[in-house]
N, C-alpha and C positions, 0 to 999 in steps of 0.2 A: 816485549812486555815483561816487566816485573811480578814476580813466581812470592807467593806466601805459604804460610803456616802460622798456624795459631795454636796455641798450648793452653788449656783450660786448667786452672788449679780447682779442681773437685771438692777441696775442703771450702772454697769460696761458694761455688759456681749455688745461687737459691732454685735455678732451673724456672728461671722469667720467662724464658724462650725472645728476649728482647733482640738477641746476638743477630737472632734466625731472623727477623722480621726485617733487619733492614742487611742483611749481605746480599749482594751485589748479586755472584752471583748461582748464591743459595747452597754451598757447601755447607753451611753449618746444620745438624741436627740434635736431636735431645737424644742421648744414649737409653734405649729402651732396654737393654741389660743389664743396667749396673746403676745401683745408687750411690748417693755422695754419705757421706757421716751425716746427716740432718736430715737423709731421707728423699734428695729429690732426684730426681733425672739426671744429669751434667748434661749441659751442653759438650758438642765432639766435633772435632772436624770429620767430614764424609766429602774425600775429595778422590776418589782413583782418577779422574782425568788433568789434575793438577790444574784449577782452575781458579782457584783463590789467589787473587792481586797482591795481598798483605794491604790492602787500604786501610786497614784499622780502623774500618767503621763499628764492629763488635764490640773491639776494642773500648771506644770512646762511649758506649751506649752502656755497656756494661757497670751498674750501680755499687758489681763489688768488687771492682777492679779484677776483678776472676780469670780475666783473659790476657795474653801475651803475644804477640805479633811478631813473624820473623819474617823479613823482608828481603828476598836478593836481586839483584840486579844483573843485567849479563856485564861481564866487564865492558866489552864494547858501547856501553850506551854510558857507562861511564867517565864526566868529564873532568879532566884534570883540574886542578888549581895550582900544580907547580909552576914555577916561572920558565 
């Protein structure tokens, strides 16, 4: 199964809590330590068990484009297109 990460930019992130409401499978939360420049929470990834897919559903919900998805694959599942 393909392994994610996600990068919140903080100067974006209004802190909707949208991210959270629809990941799969619930690593995202609202940073209760630290605020953004505007004052609110940022969303963060909270993942020690590395369970985030990179589906970029956060991603695609997020209204300030605030979020960034990094995606890997094992090479093995990977299928060539050479000739």
């Amino acid at each position: 199964m393909a392994k994610g990460r996600i990068v919140v930019d903080e100067d974006l992130c209004k802190g909707c809590e949208l991210c959270i409401s629809v990941c799969p499978p619930g690593v995202i939360k609202m940073a209760a330590d630290r605020f953004t420049p505007q004052g609110y929470h940022p969303a963060e990834l909270v993942d020690p068990n590395e369970e985030c897919t990179g589906c970029a559903i956060c991603s695609i919900i997020c209204p300030d484009a605030a979020i960034t998805v990094f995606r890997w694959v094992p090479a093995d599942k990977i299928k060539s297109t050479a000739p």
